[in-house]
N, C-alpha and C positions, 0 to 999 in steps of 0.2 A: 216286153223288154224293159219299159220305165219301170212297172210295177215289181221287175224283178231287182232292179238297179235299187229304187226305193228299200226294199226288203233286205237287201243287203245293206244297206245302209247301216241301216234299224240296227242288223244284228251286230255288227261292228263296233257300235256306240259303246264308250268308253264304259267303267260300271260308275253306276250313281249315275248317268243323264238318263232320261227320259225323255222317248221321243211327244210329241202336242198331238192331239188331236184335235178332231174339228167337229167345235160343236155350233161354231157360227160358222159367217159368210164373210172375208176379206173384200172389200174393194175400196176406190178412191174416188168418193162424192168428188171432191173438186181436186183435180188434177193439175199439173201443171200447165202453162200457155202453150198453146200449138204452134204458136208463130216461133220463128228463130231471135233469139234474144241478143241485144248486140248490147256490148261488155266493152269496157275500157280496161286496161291494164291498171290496177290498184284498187279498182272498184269490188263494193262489197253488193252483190246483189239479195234480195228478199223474198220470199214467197211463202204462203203459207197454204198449205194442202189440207184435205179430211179424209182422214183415213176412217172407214164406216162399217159397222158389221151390217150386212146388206142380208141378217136372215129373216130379212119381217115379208122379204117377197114371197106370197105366193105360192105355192109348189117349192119353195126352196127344202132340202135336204138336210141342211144346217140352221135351223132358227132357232137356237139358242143363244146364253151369254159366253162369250168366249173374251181371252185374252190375247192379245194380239200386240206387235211392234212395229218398227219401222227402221231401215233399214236403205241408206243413201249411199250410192258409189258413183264414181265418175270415170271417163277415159283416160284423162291425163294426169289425176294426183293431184286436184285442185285442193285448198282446205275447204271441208264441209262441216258443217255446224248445225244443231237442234235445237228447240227450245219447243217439248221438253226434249234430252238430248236424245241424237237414237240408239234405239235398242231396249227405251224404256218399256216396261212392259204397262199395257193400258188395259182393262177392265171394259167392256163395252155388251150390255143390253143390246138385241136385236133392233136395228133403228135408229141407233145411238153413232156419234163420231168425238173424234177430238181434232184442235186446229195443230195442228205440225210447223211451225217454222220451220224453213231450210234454209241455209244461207248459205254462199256460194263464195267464199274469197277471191277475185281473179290475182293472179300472183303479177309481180312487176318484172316478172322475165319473159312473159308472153309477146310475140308477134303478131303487127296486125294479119287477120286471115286468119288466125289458129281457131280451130274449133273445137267442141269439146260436148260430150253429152253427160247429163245427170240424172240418173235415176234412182228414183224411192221406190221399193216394194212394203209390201206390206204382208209380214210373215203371220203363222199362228205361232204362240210364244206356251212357254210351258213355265208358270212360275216366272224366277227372276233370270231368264236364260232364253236370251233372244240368237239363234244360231238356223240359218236356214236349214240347215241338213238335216234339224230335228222339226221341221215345220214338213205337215205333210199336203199334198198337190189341195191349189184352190178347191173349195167345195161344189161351186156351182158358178156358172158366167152368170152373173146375173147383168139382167136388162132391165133399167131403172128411165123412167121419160122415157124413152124410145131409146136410150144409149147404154151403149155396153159399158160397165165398170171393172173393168179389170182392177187388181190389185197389183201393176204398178204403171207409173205413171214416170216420161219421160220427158226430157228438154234440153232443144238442143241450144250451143251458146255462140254467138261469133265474135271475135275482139276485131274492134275496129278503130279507125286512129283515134288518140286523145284529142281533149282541147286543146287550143291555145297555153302557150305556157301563163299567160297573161290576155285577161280580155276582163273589158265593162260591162255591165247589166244597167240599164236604165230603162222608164217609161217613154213610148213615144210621147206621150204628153200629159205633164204633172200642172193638177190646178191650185191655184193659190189664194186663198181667201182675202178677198178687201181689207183692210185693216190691220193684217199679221204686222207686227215690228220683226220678228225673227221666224221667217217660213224655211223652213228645214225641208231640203229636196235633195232624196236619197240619189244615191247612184252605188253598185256594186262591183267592188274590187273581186274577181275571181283568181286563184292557181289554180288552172286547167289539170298541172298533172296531177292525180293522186297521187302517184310516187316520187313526188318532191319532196323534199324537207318544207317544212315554214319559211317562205321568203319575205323577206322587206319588200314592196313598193312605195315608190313616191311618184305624189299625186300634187296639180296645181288645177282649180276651178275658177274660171272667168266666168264674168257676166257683163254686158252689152250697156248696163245703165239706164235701160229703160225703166225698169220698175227698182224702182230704190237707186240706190248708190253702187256705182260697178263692183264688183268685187273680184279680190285675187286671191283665194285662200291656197296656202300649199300646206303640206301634211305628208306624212307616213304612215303606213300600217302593213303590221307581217301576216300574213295569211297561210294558214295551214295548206297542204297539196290536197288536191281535190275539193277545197272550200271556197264558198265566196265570204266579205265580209263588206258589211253598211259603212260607209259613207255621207257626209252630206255637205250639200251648198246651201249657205243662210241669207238668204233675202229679206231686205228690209220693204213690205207690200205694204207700211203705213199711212201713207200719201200717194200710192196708186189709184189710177182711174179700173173703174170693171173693164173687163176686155182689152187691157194693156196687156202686150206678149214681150218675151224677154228671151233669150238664148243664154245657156249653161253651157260652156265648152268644158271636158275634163279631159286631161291628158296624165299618164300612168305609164311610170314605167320601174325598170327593175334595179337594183343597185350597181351592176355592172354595165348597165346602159343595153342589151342585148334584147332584149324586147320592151316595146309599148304599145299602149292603145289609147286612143281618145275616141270621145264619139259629144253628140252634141245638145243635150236636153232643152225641148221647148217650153214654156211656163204659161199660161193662161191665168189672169188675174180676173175670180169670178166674185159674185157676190155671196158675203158669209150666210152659211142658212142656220136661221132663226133656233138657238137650244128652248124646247116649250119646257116651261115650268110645271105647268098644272097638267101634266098627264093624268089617267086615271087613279093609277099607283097612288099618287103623289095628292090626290084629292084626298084618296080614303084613305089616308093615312090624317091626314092634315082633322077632316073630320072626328076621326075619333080620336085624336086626340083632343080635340074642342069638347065634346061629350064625356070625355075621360075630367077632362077640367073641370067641367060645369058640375059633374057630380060630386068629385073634391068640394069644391066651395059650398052646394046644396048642403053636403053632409055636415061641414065644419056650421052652416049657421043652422042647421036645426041642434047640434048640438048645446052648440052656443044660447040657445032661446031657450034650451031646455035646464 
């Protein structure tokens, strides 16, 4: 019944398409993650698959060079993306693959809970006309390492809650070199949602006065949705002792006052390590350039005596 479905196909096709045949083997060296992918709403996900003519195995039926494409759809209407894009058609030697980018938009009208599946097949292609209905049934299943290679490959996605609209990134503990006049310790301002516009936060950092002179910096900065952006508190470490510790308080919040965060950074004043001069690089260079001299001058007094 397939092969009659198939046949009729065939004969149905518009004039001028021509249906592909198989002179390789489709499948998907590396497929996508088996585990369930969890997605935030605005996020852009990434993967990149190999689609491979698989006719160098063995008993295969199809070992030759064929052309072939690729070809992503999904359950819900996500935006999908290539790079190269799909339906391109690719050229591939028995043995041979190419890397496929797939990118997956999640849209900012999603629900947590919603799920969604994406899959890439990998047709035979005829020319510049990548249309499954003219690609005819897989060649062969092939088993590659002990694993079947199907030619397509699937991944499921789950949306689960955003970030914070607002939250800090810091080390649990930043060290500070003996001697700094100005040590610079980050801290990162995030917009949790993707689907925010760029917001303003203001931000004020304290410190305790143990290493240097306390400080109270305040500041602003707009931060894209879904981005974090650097930060920092400047400590004067020039008159610290080694193993002098210091607390960073930051506190963050939004123009409207509707969210903040603070959180607390610890400082460790250690001792600076030593920058070496004379590395090896730095000898042999130094050397020939002494050798490069000395012959300069040799040259100039034989000339000279002559």
């Amino acid at each position: 019944m397939k092969k009659l479905a198939i046949l009729l196909a065939v004969l149905l096709l518009p004039v001028g398409l021509q249906a592909a045949t198989a002179e390789g083997d489709p499948g998907m060296y590396v497929r996508f993650p088996s585990a369930v992918q969890s997605v935030i709403a605005g996020e852009l996900w990434e993967y990149e698959i190999a689609p491979t003519n698989f006719g160098f195995i063995a008993g295969n039926p199809c070992p030759n060079t064929d052309t072939f494409c690729v070809l992503v759809t999904d359950e819900l209407g996500w935006t999908l993306t290539g790079d190269p894009a799909f339906g391109t058609p690719e050229i591939l030697d028995a043995g041979y693959l190419w890397w496929q980018l797939v990118s997956v938009q999640i849209p900012c009208a999603v629900s947590v809970g919603d799920t969604n599946w994406v899959s890439a097949t990998m047709y035979y292609s005829d020319g510049l006309t990548c249309d499954p209905l003219l690609s005819p049934p897989d060649c062969y299943e092939s088993v590659y390492s002990g694993v079947l290679r199907p030619q397509t490959t699937r991944v499921k996605f789950e949306v689960v809650e955003s970030p914070p609209a607002l939250y800090i990134l810091q080390d649990s503990l930043y060290f500070v070199e003996q001697g700094q006049t100005a040590a610079y310790v980050p801290f990162s301002i995030c917009n949790g949602d993707a689907c925010a516009p760029p917001t303003l936060y203001y931000y004020v950092i304290t410190s305790t006065g143990v290493v240097g002179s306390a400080i109270n910096q305040t500041g602003s900065i707009t931060v894209d949705g879904g981005a974090c952006l650097d930060i920092y508190g400047i400590i004067d470490a020039g008159a610290a002792n080694v193993c002098d510790y210091d607390e960073l308080t930051i506190i963050a919040w939004d123009e409207l006052g509707t969210v903040y965060d603070t959180c607390v950074q610890l400082i460790h004043v250690v001792t600076p390590v030593p920058v070496p001069l004379f590395t090896a690089p730095v000898v042999t260079i130094l050397v020939l350039a002494m050798i490069l001299a000395a012959a300069v001058i040799m040259k100039r007094h034989a000339v000279s005596k002559a």
